[in-house]
C-alpha positions as CSV (number, residue, x, y, z in Angstrom):
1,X,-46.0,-131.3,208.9
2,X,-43.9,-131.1,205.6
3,X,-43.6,-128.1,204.9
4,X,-42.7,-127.2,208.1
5,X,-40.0,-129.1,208.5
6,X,-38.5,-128.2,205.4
7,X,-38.6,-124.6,206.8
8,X,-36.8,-125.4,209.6
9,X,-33.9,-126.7,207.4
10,X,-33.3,-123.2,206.3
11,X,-30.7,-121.2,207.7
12,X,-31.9,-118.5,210.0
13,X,-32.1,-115.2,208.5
14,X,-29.8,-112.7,209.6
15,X,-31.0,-109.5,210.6
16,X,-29.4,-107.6,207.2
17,X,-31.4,-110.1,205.4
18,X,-34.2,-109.5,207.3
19,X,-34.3,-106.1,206.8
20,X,-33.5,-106.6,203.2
21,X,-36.6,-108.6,202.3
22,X,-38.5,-106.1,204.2
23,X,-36.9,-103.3,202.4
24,X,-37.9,-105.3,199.0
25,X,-41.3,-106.4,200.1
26,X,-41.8,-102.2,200.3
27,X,-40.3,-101.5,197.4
28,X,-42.3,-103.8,195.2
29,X,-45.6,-103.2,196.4
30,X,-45.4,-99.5,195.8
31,X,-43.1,-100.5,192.3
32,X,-46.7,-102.5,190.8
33,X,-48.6,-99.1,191.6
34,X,-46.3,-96.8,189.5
35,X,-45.8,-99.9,186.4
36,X,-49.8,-99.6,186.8
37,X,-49.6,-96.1,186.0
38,X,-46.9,-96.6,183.0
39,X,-49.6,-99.5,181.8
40,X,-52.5,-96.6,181.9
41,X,-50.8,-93.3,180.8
42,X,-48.9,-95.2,177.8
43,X,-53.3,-96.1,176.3
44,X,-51.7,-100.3,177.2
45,X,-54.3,-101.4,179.4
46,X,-55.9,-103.6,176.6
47,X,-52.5,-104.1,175.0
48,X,-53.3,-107.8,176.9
49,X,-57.0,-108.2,176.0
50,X,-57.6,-111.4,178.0
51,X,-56.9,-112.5,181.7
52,X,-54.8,-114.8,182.5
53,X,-54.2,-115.1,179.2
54,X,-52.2,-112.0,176.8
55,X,-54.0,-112.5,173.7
56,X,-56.1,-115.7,173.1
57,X,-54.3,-118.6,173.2
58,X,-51.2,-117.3,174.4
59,X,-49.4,-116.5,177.3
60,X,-46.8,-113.9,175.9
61,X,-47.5,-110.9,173.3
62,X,-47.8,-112.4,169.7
63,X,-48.3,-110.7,166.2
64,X,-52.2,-109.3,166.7
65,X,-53.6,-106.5,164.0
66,X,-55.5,-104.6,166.9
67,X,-52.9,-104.9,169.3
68,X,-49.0,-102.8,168.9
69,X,-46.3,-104.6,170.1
70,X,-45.0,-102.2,172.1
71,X,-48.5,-102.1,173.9
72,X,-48.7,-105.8,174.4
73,X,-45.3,-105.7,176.1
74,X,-45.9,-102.9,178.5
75,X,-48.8,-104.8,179.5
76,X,-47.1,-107.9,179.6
77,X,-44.4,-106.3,181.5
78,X,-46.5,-105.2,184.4
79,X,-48.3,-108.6,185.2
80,X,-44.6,-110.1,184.9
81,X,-43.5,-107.5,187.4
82,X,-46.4,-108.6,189.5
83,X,-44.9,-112.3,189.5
84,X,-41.7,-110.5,190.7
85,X,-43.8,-109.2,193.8
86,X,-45.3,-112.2,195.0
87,X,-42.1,-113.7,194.9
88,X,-40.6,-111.2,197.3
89,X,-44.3,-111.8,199.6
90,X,-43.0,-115.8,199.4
91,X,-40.0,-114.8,200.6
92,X,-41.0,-112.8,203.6
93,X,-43.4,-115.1,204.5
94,X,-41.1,-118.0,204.8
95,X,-38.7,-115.5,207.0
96,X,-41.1,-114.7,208.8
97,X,-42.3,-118.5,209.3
98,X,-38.5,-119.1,210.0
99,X,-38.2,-116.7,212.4
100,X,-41.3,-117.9,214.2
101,X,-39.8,-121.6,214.1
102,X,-37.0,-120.4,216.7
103,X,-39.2,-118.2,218.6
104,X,-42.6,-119.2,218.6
105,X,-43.7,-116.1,220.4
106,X,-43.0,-113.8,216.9
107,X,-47.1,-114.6,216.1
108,X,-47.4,-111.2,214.9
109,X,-44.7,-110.8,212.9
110,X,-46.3,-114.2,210.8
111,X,-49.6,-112.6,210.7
112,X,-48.2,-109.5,208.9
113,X,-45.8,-111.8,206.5
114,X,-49.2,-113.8,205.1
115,X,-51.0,-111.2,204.3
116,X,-48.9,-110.4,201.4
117,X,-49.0,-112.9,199.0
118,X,-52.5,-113.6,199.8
119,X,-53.1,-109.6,198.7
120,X,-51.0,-110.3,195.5
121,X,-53.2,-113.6,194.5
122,X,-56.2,-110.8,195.5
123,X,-54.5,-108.5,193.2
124,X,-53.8,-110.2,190.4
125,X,-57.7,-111.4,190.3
126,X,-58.9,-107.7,190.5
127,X,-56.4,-106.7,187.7
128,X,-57.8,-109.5,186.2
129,X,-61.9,-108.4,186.5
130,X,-60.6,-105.2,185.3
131,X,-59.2,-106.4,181.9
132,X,-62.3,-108.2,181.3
133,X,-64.3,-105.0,182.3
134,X,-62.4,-103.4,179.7
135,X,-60.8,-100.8,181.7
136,X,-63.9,-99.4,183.1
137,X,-62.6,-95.8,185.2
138,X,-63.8,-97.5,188.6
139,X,-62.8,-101.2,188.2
140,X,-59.1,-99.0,188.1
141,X,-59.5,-97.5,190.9
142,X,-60.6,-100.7,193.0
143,X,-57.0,-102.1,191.4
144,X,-54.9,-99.1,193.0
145,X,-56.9,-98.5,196.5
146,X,-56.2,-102.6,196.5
147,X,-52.3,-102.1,196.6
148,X,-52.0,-99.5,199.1
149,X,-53.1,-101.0,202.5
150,X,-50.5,-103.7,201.1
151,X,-48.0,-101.1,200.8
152,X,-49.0,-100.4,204.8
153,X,-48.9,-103.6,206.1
154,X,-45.2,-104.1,203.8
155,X,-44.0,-101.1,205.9
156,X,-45.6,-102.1,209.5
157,X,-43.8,-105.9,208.6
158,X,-39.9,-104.1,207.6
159,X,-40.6,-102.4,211.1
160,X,-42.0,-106.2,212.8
161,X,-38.8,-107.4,211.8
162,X,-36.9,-105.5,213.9
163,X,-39.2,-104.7,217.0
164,X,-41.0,-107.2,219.7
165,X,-44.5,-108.5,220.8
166,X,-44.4,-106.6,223.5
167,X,-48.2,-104.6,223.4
168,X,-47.4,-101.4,221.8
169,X,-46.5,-98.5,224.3
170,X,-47.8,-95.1,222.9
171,X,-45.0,-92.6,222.5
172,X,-47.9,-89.7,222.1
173,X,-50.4,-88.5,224.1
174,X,-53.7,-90.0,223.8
175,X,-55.0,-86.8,221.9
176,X,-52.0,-87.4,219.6
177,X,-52.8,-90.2,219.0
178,X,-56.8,-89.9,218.2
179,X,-55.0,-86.7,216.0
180,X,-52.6,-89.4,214.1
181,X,-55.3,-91.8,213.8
182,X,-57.4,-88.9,211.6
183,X,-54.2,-88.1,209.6
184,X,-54.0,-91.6,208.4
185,X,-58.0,-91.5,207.3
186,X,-57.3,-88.1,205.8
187,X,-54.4,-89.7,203.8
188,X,-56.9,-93.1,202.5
189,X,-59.6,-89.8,201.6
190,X,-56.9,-88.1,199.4
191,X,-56.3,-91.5,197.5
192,X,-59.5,-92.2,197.0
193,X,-60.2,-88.5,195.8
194,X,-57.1,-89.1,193.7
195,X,-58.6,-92.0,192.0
196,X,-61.9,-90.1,191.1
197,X,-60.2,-87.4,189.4
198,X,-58.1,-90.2,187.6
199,X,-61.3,-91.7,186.5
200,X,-62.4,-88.7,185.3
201,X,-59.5,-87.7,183.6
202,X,-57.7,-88.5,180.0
203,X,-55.3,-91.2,180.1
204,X,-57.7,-94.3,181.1
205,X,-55.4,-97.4,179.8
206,X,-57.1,-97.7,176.3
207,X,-58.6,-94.9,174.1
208,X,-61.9,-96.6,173.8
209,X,-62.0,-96.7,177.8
210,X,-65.7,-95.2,179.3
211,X,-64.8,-92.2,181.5
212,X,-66.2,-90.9,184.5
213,X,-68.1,-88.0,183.3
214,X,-67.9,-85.0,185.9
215,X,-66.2,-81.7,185.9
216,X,-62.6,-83.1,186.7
217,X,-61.7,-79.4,187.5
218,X,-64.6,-79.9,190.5
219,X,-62.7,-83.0,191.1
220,X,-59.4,-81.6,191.4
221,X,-60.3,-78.8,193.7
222,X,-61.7,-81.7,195.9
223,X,-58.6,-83.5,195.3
224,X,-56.8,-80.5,196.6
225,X,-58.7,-79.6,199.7
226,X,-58.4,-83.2,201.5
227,X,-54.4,-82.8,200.5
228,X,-54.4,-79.2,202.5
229,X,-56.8,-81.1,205.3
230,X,-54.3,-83.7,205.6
231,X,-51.3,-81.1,205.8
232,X,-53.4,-79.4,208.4
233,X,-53.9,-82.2,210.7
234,X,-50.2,-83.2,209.9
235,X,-49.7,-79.4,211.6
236,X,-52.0,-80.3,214.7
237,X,-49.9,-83.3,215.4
238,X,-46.6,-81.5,214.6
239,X,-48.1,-79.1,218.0
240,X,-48.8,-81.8,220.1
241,X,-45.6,-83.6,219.5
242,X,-43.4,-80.4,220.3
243,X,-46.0,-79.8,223.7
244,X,-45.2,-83.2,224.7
245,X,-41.2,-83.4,224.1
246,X,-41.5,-86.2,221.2
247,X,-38.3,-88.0,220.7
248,X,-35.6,-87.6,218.3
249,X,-36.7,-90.7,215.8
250,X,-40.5,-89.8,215.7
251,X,-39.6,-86.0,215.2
252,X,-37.5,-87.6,212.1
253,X,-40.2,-89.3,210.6
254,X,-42.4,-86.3,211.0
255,X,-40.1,-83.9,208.9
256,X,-40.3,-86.9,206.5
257,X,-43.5,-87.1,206.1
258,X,-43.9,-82.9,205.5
259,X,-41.4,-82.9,202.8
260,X,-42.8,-85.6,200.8
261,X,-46.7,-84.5,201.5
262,X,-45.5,-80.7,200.5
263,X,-44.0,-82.1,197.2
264,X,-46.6,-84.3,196.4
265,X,-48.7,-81.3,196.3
266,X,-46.6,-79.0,194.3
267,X,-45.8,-82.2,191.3
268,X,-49.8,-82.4,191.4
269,X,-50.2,-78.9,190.9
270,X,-47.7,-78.8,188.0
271,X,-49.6,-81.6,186.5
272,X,-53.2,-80.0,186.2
273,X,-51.7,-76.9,185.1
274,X,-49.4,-78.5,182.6
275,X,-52.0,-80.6,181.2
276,X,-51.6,-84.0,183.0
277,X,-48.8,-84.9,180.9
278,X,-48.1,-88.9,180.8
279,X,-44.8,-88.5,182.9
280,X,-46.1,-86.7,185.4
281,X,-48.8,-89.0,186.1
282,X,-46.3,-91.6,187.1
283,X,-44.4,-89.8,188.9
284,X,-47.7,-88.3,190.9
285,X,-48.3,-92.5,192.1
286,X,-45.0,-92.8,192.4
287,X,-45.3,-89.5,195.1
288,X,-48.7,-91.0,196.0
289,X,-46.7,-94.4,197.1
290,X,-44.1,-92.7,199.0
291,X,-46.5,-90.4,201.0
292,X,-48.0,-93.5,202.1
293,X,-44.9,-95.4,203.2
294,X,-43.9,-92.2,205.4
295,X,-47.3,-92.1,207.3
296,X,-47.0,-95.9,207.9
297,X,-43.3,-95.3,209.0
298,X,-45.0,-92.6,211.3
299,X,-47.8,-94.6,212.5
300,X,-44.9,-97.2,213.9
301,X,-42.7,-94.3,215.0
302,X,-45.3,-93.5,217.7
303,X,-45.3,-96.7,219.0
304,X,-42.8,-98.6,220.9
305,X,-42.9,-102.7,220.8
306,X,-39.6,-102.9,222.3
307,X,-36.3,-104.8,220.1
308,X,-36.3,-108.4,218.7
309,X,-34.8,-110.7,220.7
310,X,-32.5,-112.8,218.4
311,X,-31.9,-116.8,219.9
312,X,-28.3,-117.4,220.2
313,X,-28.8,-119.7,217.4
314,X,-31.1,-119.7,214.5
315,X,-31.1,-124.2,215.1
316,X,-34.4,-125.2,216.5
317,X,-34.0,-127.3,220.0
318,X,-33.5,-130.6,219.4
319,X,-35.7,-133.6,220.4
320,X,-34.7,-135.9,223.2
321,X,-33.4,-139.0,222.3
322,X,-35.7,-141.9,223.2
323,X,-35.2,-143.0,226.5
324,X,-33.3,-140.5,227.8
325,X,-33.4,-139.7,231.2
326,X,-33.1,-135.6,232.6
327,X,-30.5,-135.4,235.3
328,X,-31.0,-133.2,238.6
329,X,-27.8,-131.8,240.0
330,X,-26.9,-132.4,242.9
């Protein structure tokens, strides 16, 4: 196979490197969430009318009399950003594939690395249906629920990178772990409520965007409540870690997790009572993104897949020559 042969020439990645892309991949899936929100709270959602075009017949912003500049390039700007993320996915991919090329038992590691530029191709075709649908409050909402179980899965590969295929040993009890299992459906609930209220609420991409059209008080308070069930279940687990004599790195990832979960909820409080001003909104996904990465870093905490087994050299075995003959010592 072509392609796989030019894989093998590259050089193995190190495990900086490795870490690096996984770091990046990370980074730039939870970056396109918060340029989404820039895109939405700065009324630029239409600023690019057309998909995949900007403005008809042309790629880039141009001079339009409906259209500011300024909108055009914030627009513009985000669906470049999203070029900058699947080529960070491409990049893990072929690490991954690389990786696997030397040790063909890293299966898993693979499996993790293609689902990410298959979710940004997935991506960019809902942010696509959601131009054309003219910003409608719940064609928005599909487009940021899309990014975060690719937020997840950038997380669980970073930690593939470094760990084995051995099957996952629980660190937690099996109560702990049903308990952790309901955190991490609390957390999607919250996000999804989050959405709603979004929907509902004043900065929809483009002034002429429909809105959802419910109290977003009601919505809030909803909002709210799944936030304080999550913090409460994040309590439970907290108990049952301390029962059972957790150690030191999962009790590290927990007191993550609290601190950004606690300030997620305060910067949401200041922004209903302020008003929902446009900064805060960006910063709320931006908290939004981060409380997700911390309960993925704390779903692979509580698992143990033992430590990668680098080769002693990244070179794949050579074939034997033809008509070479194996020699048995003696």
């Amino acid at each position: 196979m072509l392609l796989k042969s030019l894989i093998a020439r590259l050089p193995y990645p190190s495990r900086p490197l490795q870490r690096v892309i996984g770091v990046a991949a990370v980074v730039t899936q939870a970056g396109i969430a918060v340029t989404g929100s820039v895109v939405r709270v700065t009324g630029s959602g239409l600023g690019c009318p057309t998909w995949p075009q900007c403005v008809p017949g042309s790629l880039v912003p141009v001079d339009h009399p409906e259209y500011h500049a300024l909108n055009q390039w914030i627009e513009f700007g985000n669906r470049l950003f999203t070029g900058g993320v699947f080529v960070v996915a491409i990049l893990a991919m072929l690490a991954a594939w690389r990786i696997k090329l030397a040790q063909p038992h890293r299966r898993r590691l693979v499996a993790l690395a293609w689902t990410l530029p298959g979710g940004v191709v997935l991506q960019a075709v809902i942010g696509g249906i959601t131009v054309l649908a003219k910003l409608e409050w719940w064609t928005v909402a599909i487009h940021f629920l899309a990014t975060t179980p690719l937020i997840w899965l950038a997380v669980l590969l970073l930690q593939a990178f470094g760990e084995g295929e051995e099957k996952p040993r629980l660190l937690v009890s099996p109560p702990a772990h049903k308990t952790l299992i309901a955190l991490v459906v609390a957390m999607w609930a919250v996000l999804a409520a989050g959405t709603v209220v979004t929907g509902a609420g004043p900065h929809g991409g483009d002034p002429s965007t429909h809105r959802l059209n419910a109290p977003i008080d009601v919505l809030a308070q909803a909002h709210g409540s799944l936030l304080v069930a999550y913090l409460l279940i994040l309590a439970v687990f907290g108990l049952m870690l301390f029962r059972a004599g957790a150690p030191t790195r999962l009790w590290r990832t927990y007191g993550v997790v609290w601190a950004v979960a606690v300030a997620q909820g305060m910067l949401g409080s200041a922004q209903y009572a302020l008003g929902v001003p446009e900064a805060l909104v960006s910063f709320h996904v931006l908290g939004s993104a981060v409380v997700l990465i911390a309960t993925a870093a704390l779903w692979c905490a509580a698992r143990d897949r033992g430590l990668a087994a680098e080769p002693e050299s990244g070179r794949l075995p050579e074939p034997a020559a033809s008509g070479s003959r194996e020699v048995t010592p003696a």
